[in-house]
C-alpha positions in Angstrom: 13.0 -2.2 -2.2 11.4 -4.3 -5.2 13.1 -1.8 -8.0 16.2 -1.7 -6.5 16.2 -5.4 -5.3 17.5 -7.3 -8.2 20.2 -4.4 -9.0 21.7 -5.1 -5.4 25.3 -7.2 -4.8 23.8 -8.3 -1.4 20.1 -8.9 0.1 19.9 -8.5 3.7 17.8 -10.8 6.1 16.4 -11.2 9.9 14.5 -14.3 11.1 13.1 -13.9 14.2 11.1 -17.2 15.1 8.1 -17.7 17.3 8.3 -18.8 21.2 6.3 -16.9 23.6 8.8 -15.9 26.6 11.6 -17.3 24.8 11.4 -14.4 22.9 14.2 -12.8 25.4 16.5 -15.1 23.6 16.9 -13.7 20.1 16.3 -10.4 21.7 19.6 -10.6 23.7 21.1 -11.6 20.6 20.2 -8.5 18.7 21.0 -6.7 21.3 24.8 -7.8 21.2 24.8 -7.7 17.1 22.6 -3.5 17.5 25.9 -2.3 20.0 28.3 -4.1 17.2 26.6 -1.6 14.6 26.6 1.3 16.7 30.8 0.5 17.5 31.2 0.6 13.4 28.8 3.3 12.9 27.5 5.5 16.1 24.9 5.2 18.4 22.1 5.8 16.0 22.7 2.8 14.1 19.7 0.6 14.5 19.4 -3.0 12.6 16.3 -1.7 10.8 19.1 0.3 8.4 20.9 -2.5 7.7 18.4 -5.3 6.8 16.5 -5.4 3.8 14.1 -7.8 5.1 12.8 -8.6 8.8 10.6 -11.5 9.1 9.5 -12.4 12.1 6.6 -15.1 13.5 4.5 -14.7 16.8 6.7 -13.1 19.3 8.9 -12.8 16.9 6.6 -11.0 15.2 6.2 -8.0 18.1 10.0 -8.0 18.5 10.1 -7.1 14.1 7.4 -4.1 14.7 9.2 -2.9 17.8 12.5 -3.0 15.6 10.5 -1.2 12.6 7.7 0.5 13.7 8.8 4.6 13.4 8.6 6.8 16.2 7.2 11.0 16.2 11.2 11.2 14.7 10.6 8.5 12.1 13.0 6.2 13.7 12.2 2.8 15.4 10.6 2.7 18.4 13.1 0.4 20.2 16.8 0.0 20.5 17.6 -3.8 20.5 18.6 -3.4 23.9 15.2 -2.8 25.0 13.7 -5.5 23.9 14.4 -7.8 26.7 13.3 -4.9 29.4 10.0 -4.9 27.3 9.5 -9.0 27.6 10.7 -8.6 31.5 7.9 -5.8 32.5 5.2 -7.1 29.9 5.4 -10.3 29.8 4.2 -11.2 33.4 0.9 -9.1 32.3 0.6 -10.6 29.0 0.8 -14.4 31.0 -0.4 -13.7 34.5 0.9 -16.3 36.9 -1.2 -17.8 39.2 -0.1 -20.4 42.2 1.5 -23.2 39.9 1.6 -26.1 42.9 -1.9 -26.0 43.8 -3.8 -28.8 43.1 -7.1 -26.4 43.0 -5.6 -24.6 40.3 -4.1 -27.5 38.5 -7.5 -28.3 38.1 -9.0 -25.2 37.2 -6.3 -24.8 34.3 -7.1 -28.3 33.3 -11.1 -27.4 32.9 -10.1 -24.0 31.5 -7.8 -25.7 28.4 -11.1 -27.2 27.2 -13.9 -24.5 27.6 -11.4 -21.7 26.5 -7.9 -20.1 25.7 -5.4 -20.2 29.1 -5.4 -15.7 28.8 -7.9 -13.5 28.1 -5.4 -11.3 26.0 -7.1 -8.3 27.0 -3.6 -6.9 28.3 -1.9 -7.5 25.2 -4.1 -6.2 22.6 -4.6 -3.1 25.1 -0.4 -2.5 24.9 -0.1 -3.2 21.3 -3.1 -0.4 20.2 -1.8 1.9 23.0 2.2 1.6 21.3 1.1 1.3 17.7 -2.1 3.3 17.4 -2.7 3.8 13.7 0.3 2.7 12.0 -0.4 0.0 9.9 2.3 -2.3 7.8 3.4 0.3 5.2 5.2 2.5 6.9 7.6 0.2 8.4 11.1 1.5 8.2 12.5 -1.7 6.6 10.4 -4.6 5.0 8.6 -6.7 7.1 6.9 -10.2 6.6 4.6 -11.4 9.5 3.0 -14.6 9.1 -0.8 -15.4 10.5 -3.1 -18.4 9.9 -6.5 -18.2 9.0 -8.9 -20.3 10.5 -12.1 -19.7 8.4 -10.3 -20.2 4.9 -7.3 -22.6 6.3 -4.9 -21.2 5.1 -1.7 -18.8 5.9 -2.0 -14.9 5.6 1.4 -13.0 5.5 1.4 -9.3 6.1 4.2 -7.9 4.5 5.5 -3.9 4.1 5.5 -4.9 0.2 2.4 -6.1 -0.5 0.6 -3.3 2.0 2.2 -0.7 -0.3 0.9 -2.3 -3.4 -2.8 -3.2 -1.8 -5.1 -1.2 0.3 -6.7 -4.6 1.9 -3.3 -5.7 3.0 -2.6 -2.5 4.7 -3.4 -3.8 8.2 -3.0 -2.0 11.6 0.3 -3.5 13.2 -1.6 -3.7 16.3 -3.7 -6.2 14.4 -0.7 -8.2 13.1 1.1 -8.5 16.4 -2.9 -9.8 18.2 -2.8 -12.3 15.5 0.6 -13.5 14.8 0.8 -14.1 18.8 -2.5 -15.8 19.0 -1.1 -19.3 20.3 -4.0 -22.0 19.6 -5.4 -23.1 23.4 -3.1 -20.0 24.7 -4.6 -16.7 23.3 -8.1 -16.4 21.7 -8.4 -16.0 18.2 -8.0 -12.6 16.8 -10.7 -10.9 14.0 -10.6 -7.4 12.4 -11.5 -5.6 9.0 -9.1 -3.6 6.6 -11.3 -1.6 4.3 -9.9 0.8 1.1 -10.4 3.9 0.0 -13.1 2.7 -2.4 -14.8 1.1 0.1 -14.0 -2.0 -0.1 -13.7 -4.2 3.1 -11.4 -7.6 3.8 -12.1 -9.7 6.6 -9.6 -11.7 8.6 -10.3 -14.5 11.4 -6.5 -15.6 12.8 -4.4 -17.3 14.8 -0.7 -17.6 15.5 1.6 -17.6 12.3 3.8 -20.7 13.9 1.0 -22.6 12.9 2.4 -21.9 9.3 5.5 -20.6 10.1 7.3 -21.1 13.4 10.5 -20.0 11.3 10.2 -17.3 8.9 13.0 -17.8 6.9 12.5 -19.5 3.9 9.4 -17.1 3.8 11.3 -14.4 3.6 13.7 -16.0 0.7 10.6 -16.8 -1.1 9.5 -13.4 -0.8 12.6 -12.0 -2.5 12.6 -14.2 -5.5 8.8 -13.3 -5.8 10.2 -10.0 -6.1 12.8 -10.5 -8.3 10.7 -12.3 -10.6 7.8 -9.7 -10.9 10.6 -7.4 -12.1 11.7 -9.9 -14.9 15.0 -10.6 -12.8 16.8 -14.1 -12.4 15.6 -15.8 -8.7 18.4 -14.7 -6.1 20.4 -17.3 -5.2 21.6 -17.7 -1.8 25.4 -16.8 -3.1 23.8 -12.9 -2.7 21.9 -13.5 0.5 23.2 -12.6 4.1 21.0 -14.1 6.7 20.8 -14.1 10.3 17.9 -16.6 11.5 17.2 -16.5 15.4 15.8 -18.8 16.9 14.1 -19.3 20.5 15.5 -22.0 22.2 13.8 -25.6 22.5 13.8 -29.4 24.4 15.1 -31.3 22.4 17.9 -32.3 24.0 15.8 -33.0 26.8 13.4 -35.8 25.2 10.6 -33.9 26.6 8.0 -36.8 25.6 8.1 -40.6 24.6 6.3 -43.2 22.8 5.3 -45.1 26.1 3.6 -42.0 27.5 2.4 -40.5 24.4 1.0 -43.9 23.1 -1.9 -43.4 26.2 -3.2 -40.2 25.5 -6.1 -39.0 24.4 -7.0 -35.6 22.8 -7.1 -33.8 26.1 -3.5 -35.3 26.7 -2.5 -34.6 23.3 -3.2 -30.7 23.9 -2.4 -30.0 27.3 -0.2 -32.6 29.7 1.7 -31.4 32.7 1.2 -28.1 31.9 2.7 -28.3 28.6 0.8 -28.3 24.7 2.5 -31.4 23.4 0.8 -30.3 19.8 1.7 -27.1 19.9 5.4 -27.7 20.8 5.2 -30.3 18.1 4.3 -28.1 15.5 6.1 -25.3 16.5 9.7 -27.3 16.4 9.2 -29.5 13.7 7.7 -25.9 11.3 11.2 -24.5 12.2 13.7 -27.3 12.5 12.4 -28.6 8.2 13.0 -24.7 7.4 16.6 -24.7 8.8 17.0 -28.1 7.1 15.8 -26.3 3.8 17.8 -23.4 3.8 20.9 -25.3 5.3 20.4 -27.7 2.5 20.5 -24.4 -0.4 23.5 -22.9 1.5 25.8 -25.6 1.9 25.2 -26.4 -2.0 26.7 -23.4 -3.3 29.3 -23.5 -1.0 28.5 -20.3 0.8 27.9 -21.0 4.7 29.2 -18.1 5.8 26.2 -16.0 4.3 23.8 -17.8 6.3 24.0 -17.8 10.5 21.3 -20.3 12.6 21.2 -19.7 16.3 19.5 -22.0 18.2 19.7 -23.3 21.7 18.5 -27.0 21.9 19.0 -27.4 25.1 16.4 -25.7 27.3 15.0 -28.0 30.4 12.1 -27.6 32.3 10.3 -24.1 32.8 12.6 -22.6 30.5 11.4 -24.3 27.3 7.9 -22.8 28.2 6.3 -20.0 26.1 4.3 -18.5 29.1 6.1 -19.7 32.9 6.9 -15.7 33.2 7.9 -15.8 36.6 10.9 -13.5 37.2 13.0 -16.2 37.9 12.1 -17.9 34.8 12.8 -14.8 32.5 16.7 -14.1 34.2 17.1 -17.7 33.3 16.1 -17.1 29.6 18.4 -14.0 29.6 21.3 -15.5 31.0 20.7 -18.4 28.4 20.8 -15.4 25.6 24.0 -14.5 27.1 25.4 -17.8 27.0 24.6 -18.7 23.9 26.7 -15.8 22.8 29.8 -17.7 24.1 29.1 -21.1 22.5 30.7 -22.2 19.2 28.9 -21.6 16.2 27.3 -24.9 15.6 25.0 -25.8 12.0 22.6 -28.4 11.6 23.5 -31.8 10.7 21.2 -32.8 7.8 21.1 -36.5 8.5 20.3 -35.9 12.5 18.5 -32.6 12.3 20.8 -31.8 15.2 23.1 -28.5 15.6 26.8 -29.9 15.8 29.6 -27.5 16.6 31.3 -25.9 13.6 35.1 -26.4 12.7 37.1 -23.4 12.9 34.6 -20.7 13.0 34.8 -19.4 16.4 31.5 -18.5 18.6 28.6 -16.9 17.8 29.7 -13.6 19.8 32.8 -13.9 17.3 30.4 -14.8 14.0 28.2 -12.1 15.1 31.0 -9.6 15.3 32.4 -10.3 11.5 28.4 -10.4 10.3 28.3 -6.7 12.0 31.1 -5.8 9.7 29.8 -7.0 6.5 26.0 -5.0 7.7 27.9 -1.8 7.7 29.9 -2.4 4.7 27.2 -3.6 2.7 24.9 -0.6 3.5 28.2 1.8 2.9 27.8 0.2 -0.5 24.3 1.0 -1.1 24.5 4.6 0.0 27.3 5.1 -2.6 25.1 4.1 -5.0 
């Protein structure tokens, strides 16, 4: 990608944000926008050939590798479709549900937020080694960016397919990325490993969850290119030569999940874990995502080119649905059937006064924005195989 970046008419993006459960959302999504492909192109197509950049943060992050990560036939181990049949089965083991109404329990879960993460994780780093073995970040079928946070340096570590090819200590295991990435603070434990070179050299990492720097990948991902473009001595891309499709999972804010009078009253124990929710967490999370969309919104709509950049976001989730673990099978057909009808809903953009997402004059549904951003996949990658 990096020599042949800056001599491209179009650069491709996928932002897949972090959620937990949600997850099933964007994954529905791509599942619509993978068939589209395979309509124009036959039922190989898969998005990994059509995007030059897949960034995606927590469970965003494992729905990226099980986009890119090749199969024995060098092809990605997962058809969009799957996705949402993988968070259906796994999930429930990832985020065992015990008896939510019991006041025994209640209390349990309340002792267990302060002497230690809500999981064990011990299922999911078992199915993430037992899918992904040995592979490790280079040999992703399309570039990748993953996002992680470091705990002992403070700061953020992304993983990306670019870097690993240019660095032995980047080169992580993707098993290692996904552990890390998904490693939601009072959730999932913290997540340590080594990379070590061929000279010996070893590179230790201590993480947790890349929401914590990234709940939305996007503007990573756009950074990313025009660090690329500049090592190569090319002018910064600008966003009249970007086509980007950033997922989101869904969140409360249409809910007014907390207020001032409660909030005003807690302490730090309320502050991380109140009715069952992470207040901080959700915080974080919403407010990481929602100042990306403003950002890149903000760079769109000033070169007059909305049409190469698609947000879709749900704001409207209530209840259980806006959690990132309730994976009761009730809970995730809800989240699916919210997928689905988001699909139907008018394209809306973000207002950058309110922050909110306001439906969009003349430009159909997403199903319908989805369909025309299909068509200009295929032609672009037409293009590129001419060339």
């Amino acid at each position: 990608m990096s020599t042949g970046l800056a001599k491209r008419k179009m650069v491709t993006v996928l932002s897949i944000d972090g959620g937990g459960i949600r997850g099933i959302i964007p994954g529905t999504i791509l599942g619509f926008l993978e068939s589209k492909l395979q309509d124009l192109d036959g039922p190989s197509a898969r998005l990994a050939d059509y995007f030059d950049i897949i960034a995606g943060t927590s469970t965003g992050g494992l729905v990226t590798t099980m986009l890119t990560a090749p199969n024995k036939d060098n092809r990605p181990m997962y058809e969009a479709k799957d996705i949402n049949n993988f968070y259906l089965e796994q999930t429930p083991k990832i985020f065992p549900q015990k008896s939510r109404k019991n006041f025994l329990t209640s209390i349990q879960s309340l002792v267990g937020a302060v002497t230690g993460p809500k999981y064990d994780g011990n299922y999911l780093r078992t199915l993430t080694t037992g899918l992904l073995g040995d592979l490790t970040i280079k040999e992703t079928l399309t570039n990748v960016i993953i996002p992680t946070f470091d705990i002992k340096h403070l700061q953020p570590v992304i993983f990306s397919t670019i870097d690993a090819k240019e660095s032995s200590l980047k080169n992580a295991k993707l098993s290692d990325i996904c552990i890390s990435t998904s490693a939601a603070p009072t959730f999932l434990p913290a997540h340590y490993f080594e990379v070590t070179d061929k000279q010996g050299r070893t590179r230790s990492f201590d993480l947790v969850d890349g929401g914590v720097a990234a709940n939305n990948p996007t503007m990573m991902a756009i950074s990313h290119i025009n660090r690329e473009m500049l090592k190569h001595d090319s002018e910064p891309l600008d966003a009249t030569r970007l086509l980007v499709l950033s997922l989101g999972t869904g969140s409360a804010k249409s809910e007014g999940k907390y207020t001032a009078a409660e909030a005003s009253k807690w302490g730090l124990i309320n502050w991380l874990f109140n009715n069952g929710s992470t207040p901080l967490v959700d915080m974080f999370g919403d407010a990481s995502a929602d100042m990306v969309d403003i950002h890149v919104s903000t760079l769109f709509q000033s070169l007059n080119c909305n049409d190469n950049y698609i947000r879709i976001q749900d704001d409207n989730l209530i209840g259980e649905e806006a959690s990132v673990d309730i994976a009761t099978e009730k809970n995730l057909k809800r989240l699916v059937e919210i997928g689905n009808a988001l699909l139907k809903k008018r394209l809306s953009r973000v207002n950058l006064d309110t922050g909110r997402y306001e439906e969009s004059e003349g430009e159909g549904t997403y199903e319908e924005a989805l369909v025309d951003f299909a068509k200009r996949l295929a032609e672009g990658r037409k293009l590129r195989q001419k060339n």
